[in-house]
C-alpha positions as CSV (number, residue, x, y, z in Angstrom):
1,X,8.0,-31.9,-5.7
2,X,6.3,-31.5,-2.3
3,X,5.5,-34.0,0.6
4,X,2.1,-34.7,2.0
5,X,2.8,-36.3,5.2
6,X,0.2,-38.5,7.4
7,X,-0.8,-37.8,11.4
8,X,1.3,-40.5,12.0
9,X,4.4,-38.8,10.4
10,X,5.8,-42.0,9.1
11,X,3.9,-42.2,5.6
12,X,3.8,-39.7,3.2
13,X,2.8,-39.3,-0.3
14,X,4.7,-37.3,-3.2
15,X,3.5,-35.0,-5.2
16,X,4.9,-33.9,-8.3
17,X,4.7,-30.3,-9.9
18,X,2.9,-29.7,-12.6
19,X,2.4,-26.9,-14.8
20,X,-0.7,-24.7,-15.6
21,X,-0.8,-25.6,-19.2
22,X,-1.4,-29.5,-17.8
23,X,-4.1,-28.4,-15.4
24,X,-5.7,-26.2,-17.9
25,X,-5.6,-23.1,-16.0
26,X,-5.8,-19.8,-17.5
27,X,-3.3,-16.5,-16.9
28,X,-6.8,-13.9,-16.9
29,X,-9.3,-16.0,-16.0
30,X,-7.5,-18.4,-13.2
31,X,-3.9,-16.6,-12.1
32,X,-5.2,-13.2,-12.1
33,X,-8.3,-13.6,-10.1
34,X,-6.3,-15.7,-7.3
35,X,-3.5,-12.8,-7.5
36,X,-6.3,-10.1,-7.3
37,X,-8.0,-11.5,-4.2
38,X,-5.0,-12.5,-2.3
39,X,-2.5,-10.3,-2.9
40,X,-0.6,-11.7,-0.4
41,X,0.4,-14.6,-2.1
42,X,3.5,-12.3,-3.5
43,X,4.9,-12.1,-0.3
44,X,4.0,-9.1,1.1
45,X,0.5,-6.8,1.7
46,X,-1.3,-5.0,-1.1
47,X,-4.0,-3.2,-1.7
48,X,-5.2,-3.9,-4.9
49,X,-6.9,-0.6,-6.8
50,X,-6.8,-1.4,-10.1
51,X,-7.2,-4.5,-12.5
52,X,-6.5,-4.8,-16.7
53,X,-5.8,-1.2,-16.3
54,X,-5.5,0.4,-19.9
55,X,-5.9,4.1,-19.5
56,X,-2.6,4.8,-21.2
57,X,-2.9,7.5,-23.6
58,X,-2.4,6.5,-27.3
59,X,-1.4,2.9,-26.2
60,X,-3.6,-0.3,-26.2
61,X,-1.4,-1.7,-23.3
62,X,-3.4,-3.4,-20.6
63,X,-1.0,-3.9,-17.2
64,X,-2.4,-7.0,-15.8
65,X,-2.9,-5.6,-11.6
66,X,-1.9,-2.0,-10.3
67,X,-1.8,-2.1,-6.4
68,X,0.3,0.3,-3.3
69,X,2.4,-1.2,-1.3
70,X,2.4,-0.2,2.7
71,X,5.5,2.1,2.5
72,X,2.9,3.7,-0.6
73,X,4.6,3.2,-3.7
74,X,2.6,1.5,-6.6
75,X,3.6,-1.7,-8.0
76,X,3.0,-3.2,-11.4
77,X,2.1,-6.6,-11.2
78,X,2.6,-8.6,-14.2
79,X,1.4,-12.3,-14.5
80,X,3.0,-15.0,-16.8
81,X,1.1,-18.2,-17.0
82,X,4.2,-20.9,-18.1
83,X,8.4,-20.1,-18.5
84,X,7.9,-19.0,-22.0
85,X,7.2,-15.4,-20.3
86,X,8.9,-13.4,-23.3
87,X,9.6,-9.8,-22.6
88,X,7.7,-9.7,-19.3
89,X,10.7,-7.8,-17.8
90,X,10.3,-5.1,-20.3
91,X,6.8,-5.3,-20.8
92,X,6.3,-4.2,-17.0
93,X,9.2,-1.7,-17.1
94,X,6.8,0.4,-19.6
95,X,4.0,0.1,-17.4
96,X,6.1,1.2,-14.6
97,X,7.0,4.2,-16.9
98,X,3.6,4.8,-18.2
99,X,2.0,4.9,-14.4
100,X,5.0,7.0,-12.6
101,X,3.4,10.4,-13.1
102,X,0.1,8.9,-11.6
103,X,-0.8,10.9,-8.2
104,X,-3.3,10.3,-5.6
105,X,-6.0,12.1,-7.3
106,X,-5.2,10.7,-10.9
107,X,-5.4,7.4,-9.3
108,X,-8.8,7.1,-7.4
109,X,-11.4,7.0,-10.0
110,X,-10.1,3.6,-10.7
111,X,-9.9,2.6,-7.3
112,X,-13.5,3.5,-6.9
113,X,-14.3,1.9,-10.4
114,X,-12.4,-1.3,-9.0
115,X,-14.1,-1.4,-5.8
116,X,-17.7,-1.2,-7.9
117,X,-16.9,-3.9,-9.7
118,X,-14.9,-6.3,-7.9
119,X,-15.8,-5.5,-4.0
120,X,-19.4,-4.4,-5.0
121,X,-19.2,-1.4,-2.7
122,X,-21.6,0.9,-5.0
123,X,-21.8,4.0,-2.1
124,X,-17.9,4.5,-2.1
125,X,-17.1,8.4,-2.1
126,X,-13.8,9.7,-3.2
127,X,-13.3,10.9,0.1
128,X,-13.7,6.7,1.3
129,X,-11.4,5.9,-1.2
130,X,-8.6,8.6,-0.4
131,X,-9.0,7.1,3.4
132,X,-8.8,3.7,2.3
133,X,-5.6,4.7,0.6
134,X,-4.2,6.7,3.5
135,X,-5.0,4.4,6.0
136,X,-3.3,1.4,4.1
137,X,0.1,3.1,4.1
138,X,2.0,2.6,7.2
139,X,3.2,6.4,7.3
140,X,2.1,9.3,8.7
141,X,4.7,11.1,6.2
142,X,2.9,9.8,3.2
143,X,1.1,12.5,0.7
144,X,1.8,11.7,-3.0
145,X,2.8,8.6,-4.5
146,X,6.0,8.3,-5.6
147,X,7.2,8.7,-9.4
148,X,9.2,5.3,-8.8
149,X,6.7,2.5,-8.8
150,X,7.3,-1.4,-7.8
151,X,7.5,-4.0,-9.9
152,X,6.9,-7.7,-9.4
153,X,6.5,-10.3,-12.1
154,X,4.9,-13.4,-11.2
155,X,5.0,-17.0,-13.2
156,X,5.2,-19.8,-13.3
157,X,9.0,-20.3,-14.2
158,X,11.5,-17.8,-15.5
159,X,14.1,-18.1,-17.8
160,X,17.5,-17.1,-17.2
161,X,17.4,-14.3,-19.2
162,X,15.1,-12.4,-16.8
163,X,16.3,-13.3,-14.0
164,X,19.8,-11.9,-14.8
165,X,17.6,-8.8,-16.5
166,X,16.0,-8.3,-13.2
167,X,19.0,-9.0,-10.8
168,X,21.2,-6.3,-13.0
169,X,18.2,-3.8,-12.6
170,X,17.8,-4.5,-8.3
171,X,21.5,-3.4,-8.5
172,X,20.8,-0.2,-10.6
173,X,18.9,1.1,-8.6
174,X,15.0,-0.1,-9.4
175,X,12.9,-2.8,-7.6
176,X,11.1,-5.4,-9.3
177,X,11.0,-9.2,-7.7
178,X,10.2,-12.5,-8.9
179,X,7.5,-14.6,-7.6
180,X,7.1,-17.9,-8.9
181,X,3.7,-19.8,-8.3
182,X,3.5,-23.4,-8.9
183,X,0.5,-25.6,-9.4
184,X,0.4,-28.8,-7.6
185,X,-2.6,-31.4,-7.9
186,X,-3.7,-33.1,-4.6
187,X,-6.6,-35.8,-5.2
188,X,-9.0,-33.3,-6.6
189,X,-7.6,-30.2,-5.6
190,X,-4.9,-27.8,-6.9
191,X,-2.2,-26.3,-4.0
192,X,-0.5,-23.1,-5.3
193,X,3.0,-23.1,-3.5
194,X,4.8,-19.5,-4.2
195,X,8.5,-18.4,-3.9
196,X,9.8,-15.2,-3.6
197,X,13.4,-16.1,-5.9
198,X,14.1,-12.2,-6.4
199,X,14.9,-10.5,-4.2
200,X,16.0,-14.0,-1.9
201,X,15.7,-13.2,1.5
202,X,19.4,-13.5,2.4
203,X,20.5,-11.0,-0.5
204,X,18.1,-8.5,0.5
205,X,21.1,-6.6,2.6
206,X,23.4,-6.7,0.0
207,X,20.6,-5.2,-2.3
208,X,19.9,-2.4,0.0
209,X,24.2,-1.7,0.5
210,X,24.4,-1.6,-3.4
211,X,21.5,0.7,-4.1
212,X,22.1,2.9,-0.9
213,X,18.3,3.1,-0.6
214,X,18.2,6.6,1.9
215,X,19.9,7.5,4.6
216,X,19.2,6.2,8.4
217,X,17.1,8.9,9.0
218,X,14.5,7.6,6.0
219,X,14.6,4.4,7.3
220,X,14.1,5.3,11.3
221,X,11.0,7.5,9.8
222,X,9.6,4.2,7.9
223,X,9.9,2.4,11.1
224,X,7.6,4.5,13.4
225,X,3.9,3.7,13.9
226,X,1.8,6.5,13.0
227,X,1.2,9.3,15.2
228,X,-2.7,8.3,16.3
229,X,-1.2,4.6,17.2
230,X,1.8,5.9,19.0
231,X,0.1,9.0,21.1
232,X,-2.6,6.4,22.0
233,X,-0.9,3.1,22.9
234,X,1.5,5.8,25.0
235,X,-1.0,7.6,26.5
236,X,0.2,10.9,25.5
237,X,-3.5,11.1,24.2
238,X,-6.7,9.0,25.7
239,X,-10.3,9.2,25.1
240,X,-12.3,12.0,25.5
241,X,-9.5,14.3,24.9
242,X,-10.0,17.7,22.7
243,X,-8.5,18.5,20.0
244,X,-8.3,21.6,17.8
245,X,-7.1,22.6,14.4
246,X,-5.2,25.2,14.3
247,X,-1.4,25.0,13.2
248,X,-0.3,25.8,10.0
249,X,-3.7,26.3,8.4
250,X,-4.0,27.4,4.4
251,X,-4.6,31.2,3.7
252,X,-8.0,30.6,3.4
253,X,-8.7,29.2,6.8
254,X,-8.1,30.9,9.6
255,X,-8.9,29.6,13.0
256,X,-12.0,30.6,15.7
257,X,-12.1,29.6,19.5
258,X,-15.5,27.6,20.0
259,X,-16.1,27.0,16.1
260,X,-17.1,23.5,16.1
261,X,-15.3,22.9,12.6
262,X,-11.8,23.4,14.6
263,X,-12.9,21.0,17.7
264,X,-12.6,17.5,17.7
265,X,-12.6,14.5,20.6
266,X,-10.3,11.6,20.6
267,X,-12.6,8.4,20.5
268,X,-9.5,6.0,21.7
269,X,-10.4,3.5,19.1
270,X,-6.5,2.8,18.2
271,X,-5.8,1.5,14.7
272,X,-9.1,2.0,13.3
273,X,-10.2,5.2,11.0
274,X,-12.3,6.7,13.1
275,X,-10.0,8.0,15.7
276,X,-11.4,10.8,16.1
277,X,-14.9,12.9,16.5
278,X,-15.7,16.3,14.6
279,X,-17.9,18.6,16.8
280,X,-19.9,20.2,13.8
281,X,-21.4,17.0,13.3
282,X,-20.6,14.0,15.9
283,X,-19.3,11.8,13.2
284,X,-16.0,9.9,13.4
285,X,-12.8,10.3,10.5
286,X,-9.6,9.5,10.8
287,X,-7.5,12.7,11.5
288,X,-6.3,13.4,7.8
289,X,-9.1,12.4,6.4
290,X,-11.7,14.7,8.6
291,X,-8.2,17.8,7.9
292,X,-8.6,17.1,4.3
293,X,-12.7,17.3,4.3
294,X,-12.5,20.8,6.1
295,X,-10.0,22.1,4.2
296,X,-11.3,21.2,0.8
297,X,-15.1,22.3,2.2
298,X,-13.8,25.5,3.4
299,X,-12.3,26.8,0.0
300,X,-13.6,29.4,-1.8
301,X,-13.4,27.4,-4.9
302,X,-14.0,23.9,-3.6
303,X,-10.1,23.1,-4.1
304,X,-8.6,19.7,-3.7
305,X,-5.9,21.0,-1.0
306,X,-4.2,17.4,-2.3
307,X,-2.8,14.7,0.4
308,X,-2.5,15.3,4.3
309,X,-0.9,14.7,7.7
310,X,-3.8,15.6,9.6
311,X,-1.6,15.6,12.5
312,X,0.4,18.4,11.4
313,X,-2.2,20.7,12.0
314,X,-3.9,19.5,15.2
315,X,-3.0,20.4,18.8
316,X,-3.8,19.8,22.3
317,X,-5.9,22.1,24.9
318,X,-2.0,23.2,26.1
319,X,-1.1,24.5,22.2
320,X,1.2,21.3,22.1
321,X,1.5,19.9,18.2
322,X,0.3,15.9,17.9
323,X,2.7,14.7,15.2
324,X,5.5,16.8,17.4
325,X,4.7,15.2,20.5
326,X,4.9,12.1,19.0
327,X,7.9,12.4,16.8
328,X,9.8,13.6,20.1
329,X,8.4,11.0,22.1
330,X,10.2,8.5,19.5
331,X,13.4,9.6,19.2
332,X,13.7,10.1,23.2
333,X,12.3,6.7,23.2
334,X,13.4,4.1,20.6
335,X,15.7,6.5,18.4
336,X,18.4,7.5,20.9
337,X,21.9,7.8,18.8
């Protein structure tokens, strides 16, 4: 039950819960498409690349939304409509199983399918959709998913033997939440109201001392901005400065003072993807993905070199690494023991 209170604050009107069954709303056509466009109404931000995904090999399993989390794991999203939710804790495990050996590559022809379809962006390149991907993920560390996806299961009750299923697992090690959504009618409109109940927000500490999840270092690394943001907002970089690729460049690519494909200018546009400009052609990238379009353009074969920290190979006019001058920057800074 919720309150809907007046301006005046003194009257108020109840409003009782009621269930999806009651309001005639639908787990694929209703749940789904509400979960699919706001993602955020799990409690945290997604990006969504992949919905009814059934490209498991000799199985007609259909996992209901694959997405990646900001830290860049993928999470199986599993929708229930009503408590009678059966084996959704199972169900999802499998999935998670079935998508763990999944890699960047594997993973964005669906993305650029989903986009097509659902986002109607028709002109999307795989390059677009590896920088989408990239850019998402709140690390500059970030190459290869993970092989230990996410899970959350969202309905719209659960029964007590999944909860206790899912509680046992958080304590063994793998990460799965619960999400209930509940339907509410209001006059002629329906209010969704979710709630995280797994993990709750005060057990989340205890969670983290039972599973031991990394060591302080891990977590320090999660916590830094990436390298563009910090160099920029700290003015260890500004616009207009140059750039140039040359550290710890693959065997095939070896570097030439004044070749425009090594030069690039900082544009200063902070937080966006186009942070910097590529002299061979005056258009703007983000730094890994303009690092992963040379080296892939410069191979012999046309190789996929795979994912990048395009500031791992970048320096300033003085020699001077950009994801080193950051990284010290940040521990002299905000990391001091």
């Amino acid at each position: 039950m919720i309150l809907v209170v007046d301006e005046s604050l003194r009257d108020y009107k109840k409003i009782d819960t009621n269930s999806f069954a009651e309001l005639n709303i639908w787990e694929r056509k209703h749940i789904q498409e509400w979960v699919r466009e706001n993602p955020e109404i799990l409690g945290e931000e997604l990006l969504v690349v992949a919905v009814e995904f059934d490209r498991f090999v000799q199985s007609k399993d259909r996992l209901d939304i694959l997405a990646i989390d900001r830290d860049g794991n993928l999470v199986v999203i599993e929708l229930k409509r009503d408590y009678n939710a059966g084996y959704a804790d199972l169900q999802a495990i499998r999935y998670a199983a079935m998508v763990s050996t999944m890699t960047i590559e594997m993973l964005i022809p669906y993305y650029i399918e989903y986009q097509k379809k659902y986002s109607h962006v028709y002109d999307i390149s795989e390059n677009d959709a590896r920088t989408n991907i990239l850019e998402f993920v709140n690390s500059d560390n970030f190459n290869e998913l993970s092989n230990r996806p996410r899970i959350i299961l969202c309905s719209e009750d659960f029964s007590q033997e999944i909860t206790a299923t899912v509680l046992w697992l958080n304590a063994n090690g793998l990460d799965i939440s619960c999400v209930k959504i509940k339907p509410h009618k209001v006059d002629d409109k329906i209010i969704i109201v979710p709630n995280k109940i797994i993990p709750l927000q005060e057990a989340n500490q205890y969670l983290i001392d039972i599973q031991k999840k990394g060591d302080e270092e891990v977590k320090q690394r999660k916590a830094r901005p990436k390298t563009m943001k910090l160099l920029l907002e700290n003015n260890l970089l500004k616009e207009g400065d140059v750039i140039y690729l040359k550290n710890a460049l693959p065997a095939h690519l070896k570097f030439v003072d004044d070749d425009p494909t090594f030069i690039a200018t900082i544009t200063g546009k902070t937080g966006q993807s186009n942070a910097i400009r590529w002299k061979k052609d005056g258009e703007e990238y983000s730094i890994s993905a303009l690092t992963w379009k040379i080296f892939k353009t410069t191979h012999p074969e046309q190789k996929d070199p795979g994912g990048i920290n395009g500031n791992a190979h970048w320096v300033t006019e003085e020699g001077k690494n950009l994801w080193e001058i950051a990284q010290e920057f940040w521990e002299t800074n905000y990391n001091k023991k």
